[in-house]
C-alpha positions in Angstrom: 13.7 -3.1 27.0 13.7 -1.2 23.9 10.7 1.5 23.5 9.5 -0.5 19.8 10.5 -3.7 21.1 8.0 -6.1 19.1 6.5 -3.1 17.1 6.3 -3.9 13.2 6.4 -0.6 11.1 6.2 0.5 8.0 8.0 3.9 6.7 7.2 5.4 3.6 10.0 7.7 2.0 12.6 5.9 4.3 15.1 5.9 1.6 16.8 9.3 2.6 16.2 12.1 4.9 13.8 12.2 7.5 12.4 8.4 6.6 15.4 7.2 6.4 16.6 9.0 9.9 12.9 7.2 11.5 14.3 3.6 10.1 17.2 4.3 12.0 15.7 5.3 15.0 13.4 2.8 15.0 15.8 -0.3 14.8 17.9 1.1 17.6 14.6 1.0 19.6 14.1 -2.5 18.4 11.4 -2.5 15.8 11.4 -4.5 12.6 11.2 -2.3 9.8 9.8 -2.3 5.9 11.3 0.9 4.6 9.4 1.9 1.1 10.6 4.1 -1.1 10.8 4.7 -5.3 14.9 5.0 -4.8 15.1 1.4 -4.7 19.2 1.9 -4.7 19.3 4.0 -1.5 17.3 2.1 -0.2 18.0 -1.2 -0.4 21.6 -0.2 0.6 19.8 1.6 4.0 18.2 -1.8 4.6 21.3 -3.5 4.5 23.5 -1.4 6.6 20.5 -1.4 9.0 20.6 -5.4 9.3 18.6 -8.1 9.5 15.3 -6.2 10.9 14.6 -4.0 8.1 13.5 -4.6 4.6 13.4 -2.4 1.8 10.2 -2.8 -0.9 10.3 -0.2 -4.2 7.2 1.6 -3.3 4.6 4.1 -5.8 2.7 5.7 -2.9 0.0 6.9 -4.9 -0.8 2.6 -6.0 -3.4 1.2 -4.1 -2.0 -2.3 -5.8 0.6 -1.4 -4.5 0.2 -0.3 -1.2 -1.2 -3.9 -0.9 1.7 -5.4 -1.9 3.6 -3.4 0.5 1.6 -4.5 3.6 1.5 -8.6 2.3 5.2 -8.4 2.4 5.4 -7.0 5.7 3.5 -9.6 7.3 5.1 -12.1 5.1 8.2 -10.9 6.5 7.9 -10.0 9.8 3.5 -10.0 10.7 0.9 -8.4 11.3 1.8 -4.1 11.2 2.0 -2.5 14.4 2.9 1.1 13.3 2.8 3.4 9.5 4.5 6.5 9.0 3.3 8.2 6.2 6.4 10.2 5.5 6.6 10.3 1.8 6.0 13.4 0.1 7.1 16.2 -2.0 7.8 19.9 -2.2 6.4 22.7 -4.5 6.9 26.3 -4.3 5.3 28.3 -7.1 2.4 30.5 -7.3 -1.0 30.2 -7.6 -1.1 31.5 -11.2 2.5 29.2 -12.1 0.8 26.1 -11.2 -0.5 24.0 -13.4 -3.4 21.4 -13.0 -0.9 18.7 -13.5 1.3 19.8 -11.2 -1.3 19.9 -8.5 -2.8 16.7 -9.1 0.6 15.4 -9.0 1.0 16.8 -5.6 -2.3 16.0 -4.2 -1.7 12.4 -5.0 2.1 12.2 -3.5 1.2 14.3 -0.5 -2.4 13.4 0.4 -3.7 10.4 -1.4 -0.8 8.0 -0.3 -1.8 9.2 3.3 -5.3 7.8 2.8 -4.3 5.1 1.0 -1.8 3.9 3.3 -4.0 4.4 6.4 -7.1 2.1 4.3 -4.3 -0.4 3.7 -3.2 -1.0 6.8 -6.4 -1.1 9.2 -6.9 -4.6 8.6 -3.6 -5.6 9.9 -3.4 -3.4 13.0 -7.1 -5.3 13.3 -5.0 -8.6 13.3 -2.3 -7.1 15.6 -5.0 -6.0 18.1 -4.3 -2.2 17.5 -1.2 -0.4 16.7 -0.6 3.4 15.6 -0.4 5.5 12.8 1.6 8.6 12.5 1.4 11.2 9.7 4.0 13.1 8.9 2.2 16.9 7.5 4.4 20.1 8.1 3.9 23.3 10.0 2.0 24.8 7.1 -0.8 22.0 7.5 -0.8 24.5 10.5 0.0 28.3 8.9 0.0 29.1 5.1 2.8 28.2 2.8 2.8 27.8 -0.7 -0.1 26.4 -2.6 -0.3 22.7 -2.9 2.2 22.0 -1.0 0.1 24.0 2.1 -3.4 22.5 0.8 -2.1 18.7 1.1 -0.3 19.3 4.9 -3.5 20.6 5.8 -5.8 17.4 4.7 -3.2 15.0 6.1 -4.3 17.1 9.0 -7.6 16.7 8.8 -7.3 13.3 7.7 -5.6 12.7 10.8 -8.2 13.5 12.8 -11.3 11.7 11.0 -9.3 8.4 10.8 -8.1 8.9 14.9 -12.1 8.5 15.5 -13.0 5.6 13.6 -9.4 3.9 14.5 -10.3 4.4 17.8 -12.8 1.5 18.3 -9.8 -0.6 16.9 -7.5 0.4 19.5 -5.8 2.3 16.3 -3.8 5.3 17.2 -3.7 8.5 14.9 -1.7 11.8 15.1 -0.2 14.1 13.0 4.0 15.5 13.1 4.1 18.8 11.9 8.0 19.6 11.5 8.9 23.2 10.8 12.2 23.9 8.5 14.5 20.4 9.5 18.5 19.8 7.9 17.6 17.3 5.3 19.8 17.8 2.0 16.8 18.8 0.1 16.8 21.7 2.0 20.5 22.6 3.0 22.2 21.9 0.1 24.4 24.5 -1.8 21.9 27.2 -3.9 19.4 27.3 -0.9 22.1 26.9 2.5 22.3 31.0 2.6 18.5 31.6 2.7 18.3 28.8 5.1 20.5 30.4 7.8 19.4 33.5 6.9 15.8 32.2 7.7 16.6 30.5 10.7 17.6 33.9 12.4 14.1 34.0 12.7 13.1 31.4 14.3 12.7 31.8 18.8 15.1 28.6 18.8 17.9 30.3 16.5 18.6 27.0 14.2 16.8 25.1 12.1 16.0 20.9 13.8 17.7 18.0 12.9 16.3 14.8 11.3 16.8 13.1 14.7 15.1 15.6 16.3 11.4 14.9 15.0 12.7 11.0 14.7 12.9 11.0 18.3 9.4 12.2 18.7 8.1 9.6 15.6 9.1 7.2 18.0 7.2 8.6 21.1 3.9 8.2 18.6 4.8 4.9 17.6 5.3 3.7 20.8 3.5 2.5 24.1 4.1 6.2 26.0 1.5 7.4 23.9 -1.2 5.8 24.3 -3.4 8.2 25.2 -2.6 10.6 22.3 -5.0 10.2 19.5 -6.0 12.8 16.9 -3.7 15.0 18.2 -0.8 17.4 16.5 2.6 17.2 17.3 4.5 20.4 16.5 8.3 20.4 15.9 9.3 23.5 14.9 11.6 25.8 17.0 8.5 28.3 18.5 7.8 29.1 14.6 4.5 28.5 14.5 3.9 30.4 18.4 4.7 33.7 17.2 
């Protein structure tokens, strides 16, 4: 048997990179999958190289309307949710002083507002399904500083985590948090930034920076029936970074 066999999931940012690399993994382990995403091209073209068990739905994170939408379509396609990654998000690194209050709104909203959102939205039909698990998706620097904005959002996901792991709980509602460290996805290995990345990843104890599949592979651990006595709990995937 599969390790997601009979597990619905939703995955937000699934159109490329690490969401789409958790679609993948989580079809091979037999889930049934609603990828979300605002690239509605890339995405849908994921879904349909993934087959019959995924669905792609054109997703604004930061919409409560339609974050509902999002889970009606999931249980109109497949049932009641078993499993949400929050994995959407974005990236900002400017200073304190650079940043403007637009700029961090937009990023409190992407980064920390879908996370509530999404984990509001989909209670009710992990209630239906008798339980299921939630895994959020913050970043080493919701564990050490980074840059502002992008550090104050991976740390409320954080905390957020945690808070919603103790109400979930008397739902039989799973919560933890992924914190990946620096991870090959094209954002961050493409041409203008490749040098500082290798340079960088001298650095790190495990002397290379992880691959998508790499924190996939523990996604799936989270979503699945192994842990089911992890709650509240952070998951670090980052090379020894952060243990230095």
């Amino acid at each position: 048997m599969a390790r997601l066999d009979g597990k619905i999931a939703i995955i937000t940012g699934a159109a490329q990179g690490m969401g789409a690399s958790h679609a993948r993994k989580f079809i091979e382990e037999g889930a049934k999958v609603v990828l979300t995403d605002l690239n509605d091209e890339k995405g849908n073209a994921l879904a349909a190289e993934l087959g019959e068990n995924a669905l792609f739905v054109k997703h604004n994170v930061t919409s409560a309307d339609d974050w509902a939408m999002v889970v009606t379509e999931t249980e109109k396609a497949f049932g009641p949710v078993n499993v949400l990654v929050n994995n959407a998000g974005i990236t900002m690194a400017k200073s304190i002083l650079e940043v403007t209050e637009e700029e961090y709104r937009r990023i409190v909203d992407i980064n920390q507002v879908s996370v509530f959102l999404g984990m509001k939205s989909v209670i009710p039909s992990m209630q239906k399904a008798n339980g299921g698990s939630i895994v959020n998706i913050s970043s080493i620097n919701g564990i050490v500083a980074g840059a502002i904005g992008y550090t104050d959002t991976k740390f409320a996901v954080r905390g957020m985590t945690k808070a919603a792991a103790i109400e979930g709980a008397h739902y039989g509602i799973r919560v933890n948090s992924v914190h990946p460290g620096v991870i090959a996805t094209p954002m961050v290995v493409q041409e203008d930034t490749k040098a500082a990345v290798e340079e960088f990843s001298k650095h790190i104890p495990l002397k290379r920076v992880a691959q998508s599949e790499e924190v996939s592979s523990l996604v799936v651990y989270l979503a699945s029936d192994e842990s089911s006595y992890s709650t509240g709990a952070e998951f670090i995937v980052d090379g020894g970074l952060t243990a230095m």
